[in-house]
C-alpha positions as CSV (number, residue, x, y, z in Angstrom):
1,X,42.2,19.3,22.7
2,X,42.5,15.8,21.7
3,X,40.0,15.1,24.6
4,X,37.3,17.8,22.7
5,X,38.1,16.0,19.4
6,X,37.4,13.1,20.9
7,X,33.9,13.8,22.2
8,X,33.0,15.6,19.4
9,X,33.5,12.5,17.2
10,X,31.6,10.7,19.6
11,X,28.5,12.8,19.6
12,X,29.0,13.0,15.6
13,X,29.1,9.1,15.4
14,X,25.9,9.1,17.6
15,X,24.3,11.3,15.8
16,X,25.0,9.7,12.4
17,X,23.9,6.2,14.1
18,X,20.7,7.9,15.6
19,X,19.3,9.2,11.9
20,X,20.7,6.3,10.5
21,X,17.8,4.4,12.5
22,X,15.0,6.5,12.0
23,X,15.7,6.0,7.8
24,X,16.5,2.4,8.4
25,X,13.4,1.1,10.4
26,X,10.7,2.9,7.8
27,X,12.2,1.6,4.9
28,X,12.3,-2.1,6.6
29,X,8.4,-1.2,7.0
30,X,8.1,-0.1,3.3
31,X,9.8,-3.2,2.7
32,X,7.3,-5.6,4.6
33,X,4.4,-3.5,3.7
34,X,4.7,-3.9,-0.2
35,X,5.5,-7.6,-0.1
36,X,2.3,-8.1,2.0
37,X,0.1,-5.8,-0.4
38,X,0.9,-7.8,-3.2
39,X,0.4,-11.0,-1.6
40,X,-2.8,-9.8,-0.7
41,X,-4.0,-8.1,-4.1
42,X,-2.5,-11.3,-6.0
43,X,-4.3,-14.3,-3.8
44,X,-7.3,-11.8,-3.8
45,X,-7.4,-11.1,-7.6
46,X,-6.8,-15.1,-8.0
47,X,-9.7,-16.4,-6.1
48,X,-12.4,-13.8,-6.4
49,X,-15.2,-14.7,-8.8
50,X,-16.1,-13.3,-11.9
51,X,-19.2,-11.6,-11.1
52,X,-19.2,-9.4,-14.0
53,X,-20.9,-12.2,-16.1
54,X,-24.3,-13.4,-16.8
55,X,-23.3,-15.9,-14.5
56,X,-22.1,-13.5,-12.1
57,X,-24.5,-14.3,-9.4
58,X,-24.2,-17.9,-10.2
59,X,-20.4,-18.2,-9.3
60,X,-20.8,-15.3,-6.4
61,X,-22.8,-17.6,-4.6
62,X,-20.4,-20.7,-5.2
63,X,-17.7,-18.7,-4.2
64,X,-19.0,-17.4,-0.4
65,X,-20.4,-21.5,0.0
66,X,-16.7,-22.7,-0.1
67,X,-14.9,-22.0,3.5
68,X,-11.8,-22.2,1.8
69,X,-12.9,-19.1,0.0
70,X,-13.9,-17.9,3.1
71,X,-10.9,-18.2,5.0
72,X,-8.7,-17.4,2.2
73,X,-10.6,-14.0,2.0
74,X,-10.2,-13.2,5.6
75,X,-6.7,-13.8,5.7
76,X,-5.7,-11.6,2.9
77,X,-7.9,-8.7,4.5
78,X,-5.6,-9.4,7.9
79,X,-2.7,-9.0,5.4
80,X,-3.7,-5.5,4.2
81,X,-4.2,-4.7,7.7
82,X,-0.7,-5.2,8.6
83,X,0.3,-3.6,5.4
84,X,-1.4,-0.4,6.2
85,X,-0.2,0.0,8.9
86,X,3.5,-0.1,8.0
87,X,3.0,1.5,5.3
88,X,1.9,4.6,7.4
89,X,5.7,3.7,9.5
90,X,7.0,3.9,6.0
91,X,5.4,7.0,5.0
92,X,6.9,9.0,7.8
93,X,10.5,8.5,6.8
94,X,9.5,9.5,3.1
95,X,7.6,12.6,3.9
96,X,11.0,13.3,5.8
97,X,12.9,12.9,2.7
98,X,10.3,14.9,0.8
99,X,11.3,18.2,2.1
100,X,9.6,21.1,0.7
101,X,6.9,18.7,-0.5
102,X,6.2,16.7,2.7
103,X,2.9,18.0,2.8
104,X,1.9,16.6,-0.6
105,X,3.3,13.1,0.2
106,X,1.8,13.0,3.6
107,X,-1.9,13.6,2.3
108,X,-1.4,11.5,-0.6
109,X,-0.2,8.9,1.6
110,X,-2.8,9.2,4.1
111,X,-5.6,9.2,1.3
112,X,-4.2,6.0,-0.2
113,X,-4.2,4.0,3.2
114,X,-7.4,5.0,4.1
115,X,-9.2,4.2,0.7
116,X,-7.0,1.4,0.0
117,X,-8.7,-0.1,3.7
118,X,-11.5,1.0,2.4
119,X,-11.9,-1.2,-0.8
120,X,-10.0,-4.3,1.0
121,X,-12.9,-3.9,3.8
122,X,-15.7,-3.8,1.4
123,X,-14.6,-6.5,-1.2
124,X,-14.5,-8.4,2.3
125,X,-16.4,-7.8,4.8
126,X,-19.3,-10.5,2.8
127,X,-17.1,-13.1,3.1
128,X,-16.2,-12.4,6.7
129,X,-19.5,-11.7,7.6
130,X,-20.7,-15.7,6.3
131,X,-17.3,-17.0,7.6
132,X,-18.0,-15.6,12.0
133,X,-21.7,-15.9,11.5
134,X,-24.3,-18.7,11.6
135,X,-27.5,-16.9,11.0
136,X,-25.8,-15.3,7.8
137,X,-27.4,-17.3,4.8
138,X,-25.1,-17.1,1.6
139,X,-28.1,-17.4,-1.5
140,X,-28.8,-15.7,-4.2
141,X,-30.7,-12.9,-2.4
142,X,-27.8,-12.1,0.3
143,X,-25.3,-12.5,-3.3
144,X,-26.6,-9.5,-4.6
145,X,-25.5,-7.4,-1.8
146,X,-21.7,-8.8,-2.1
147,X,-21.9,-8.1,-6.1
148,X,-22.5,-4.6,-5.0
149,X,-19.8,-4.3,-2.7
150,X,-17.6,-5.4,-5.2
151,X,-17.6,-2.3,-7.2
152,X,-18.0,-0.5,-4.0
153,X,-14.3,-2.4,-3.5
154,X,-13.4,-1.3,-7.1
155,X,-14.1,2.7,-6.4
156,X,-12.1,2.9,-3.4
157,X,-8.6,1.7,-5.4
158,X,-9.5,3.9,-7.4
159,X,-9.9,6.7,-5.0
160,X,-6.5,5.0,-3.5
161,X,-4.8,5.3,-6.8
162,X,-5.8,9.2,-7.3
163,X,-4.4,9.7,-3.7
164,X,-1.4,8.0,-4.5
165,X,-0.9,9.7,-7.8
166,X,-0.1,12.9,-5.7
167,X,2.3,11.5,-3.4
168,X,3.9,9.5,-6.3
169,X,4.2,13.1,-8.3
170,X,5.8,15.0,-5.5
171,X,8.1,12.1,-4.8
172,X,8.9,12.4,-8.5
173,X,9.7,16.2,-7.9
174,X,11.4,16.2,-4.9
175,X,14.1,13.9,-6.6
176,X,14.9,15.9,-9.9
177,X,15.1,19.2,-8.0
178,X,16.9,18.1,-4.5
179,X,18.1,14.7,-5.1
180,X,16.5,13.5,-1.9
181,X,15.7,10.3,-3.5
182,X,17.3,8.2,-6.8
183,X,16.2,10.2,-10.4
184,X,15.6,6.4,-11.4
185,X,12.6,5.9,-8.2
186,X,11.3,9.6,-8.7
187,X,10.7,8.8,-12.7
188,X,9.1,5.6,-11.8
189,X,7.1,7.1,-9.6
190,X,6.1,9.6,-12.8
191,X,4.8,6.7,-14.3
192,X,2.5,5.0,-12.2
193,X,1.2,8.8,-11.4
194,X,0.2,8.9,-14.7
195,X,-0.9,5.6,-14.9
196,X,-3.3,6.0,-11.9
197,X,-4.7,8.6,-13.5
198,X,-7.1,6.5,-15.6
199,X,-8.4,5.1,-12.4
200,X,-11.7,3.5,-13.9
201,X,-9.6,1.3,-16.4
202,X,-6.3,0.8,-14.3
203,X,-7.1,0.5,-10.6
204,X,-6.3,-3.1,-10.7
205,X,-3.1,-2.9,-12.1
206,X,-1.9,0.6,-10.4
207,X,-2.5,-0.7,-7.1
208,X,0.1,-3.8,-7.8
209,X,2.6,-1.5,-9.0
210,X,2.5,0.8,-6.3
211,X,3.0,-2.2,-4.1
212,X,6.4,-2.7,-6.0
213,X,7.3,0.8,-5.7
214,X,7.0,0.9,-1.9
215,X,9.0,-2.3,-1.8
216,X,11.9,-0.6,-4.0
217,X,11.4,3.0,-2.2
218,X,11.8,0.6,0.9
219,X,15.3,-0.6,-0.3
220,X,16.6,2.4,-1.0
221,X,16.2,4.0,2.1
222,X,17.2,1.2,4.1
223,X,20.2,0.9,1.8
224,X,20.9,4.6,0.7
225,X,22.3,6.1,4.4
226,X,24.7,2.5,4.5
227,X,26.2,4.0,1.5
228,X,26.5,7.7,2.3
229,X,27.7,6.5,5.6
């Protein structure tokens, strides 16, 4: 009997370790993913020019003719890379803690990565384009394509935001009727939902504070089995 025991305890202590991992690893992601996007969004929001104005074009084409601008700009799109990409790690353990709303989380997830890529490539790909290529010309005619691809950039956080508002309100259900997550992280999560829901006004604050909630959801599932444990 003691020999049964024994093995059983085992297997149980395995097992425990085993899902331990699989919560652990995602949330690290979540973690690393959220720090990057808002290094990202910050250094982006920073340097970009303000091509909104009557001197919109002016400062467009200032902006694309310094390589520091250049390089800067094609570094933080690398960064959102790598952040979309864990985030997608990440958003596999939370769809597991989702339960009976997995499905909701997962599509609102995947929406959000793929139009969050979306703006990042297009608020970009101008720069990049003058920073690996000689024959590209950075003037006042070429300008007018990147002041263009700017709000181009602007609609898809916003279309980022709207998928995210449906994995942030099924997050915010799933932990006021199972508990899978902290009441505190599921009402936060209420918020920025509703936030993102005036995307054309918002989108550029929304997208900041989802990063911080990914960084905090991160925490809490790399923390939350450790205490339960």
């Amino acid at each position: 009997m003691n020999l049964y025991a024994w093995e059983a305890a085992m297997t149980s202590a395995a097992s425990a370790a085993t899902t331990s991992r699989r919560i652990h690893w995602p949330g690290v992601a979540g973690i690393v993913s959220g720090v990057l996007m808002l290094v990202s969004l910050l250094v982006t929001y920073n340097i970009s020019p303000e091509y909104d104005g009557k001197d919109g074009l002016r400062k467009t084409v200032a902006f694309y003719r310094d390589g520091g601008n250049l390089d800067l700009t094609e570094a933080m799109t690398l960064l959102m890379l790598a952040a979309a990409l864990l985030f997608l790690w990440f958003l596999a353990g939370l769809v597991r803690l989702a339960g009976g709303r997995s499905a909701l989380v997962l599509l609102g997830g995947s929406v959000f990565t793929a139009m969050l890529l979306v703006g990042t490539i297009a608020g970009a790909i101008y720069g990049i384009s003058a920073n690996n290529t000689d024959a590209f010309v950075v003037g006042p005619e070429t300008a007018m394509v990147a002041l263009l691809l700017f709000d181009v950039s602007y609609g898809g956080y916003i279309a980022a935001m709207l998928g995210a508002a449906v994995l942030l309100f099924a997050v915010w259900r799933a932990s006021v009727t199972t508990g899978a997550l902290p009441v505190w992280l599921g009402w936060s999560a209420f918020v920025i939902a509703v936030l993102s829901l005036a995307g054309p006004f918002s989108a550029w604050l929304t997208v900041l504070l989802m990063a911080v909630w990914v960084v905090l959801a991160g925490v809490v599932m790399v923390v939350r089995p450790a205490a339960e444990e």
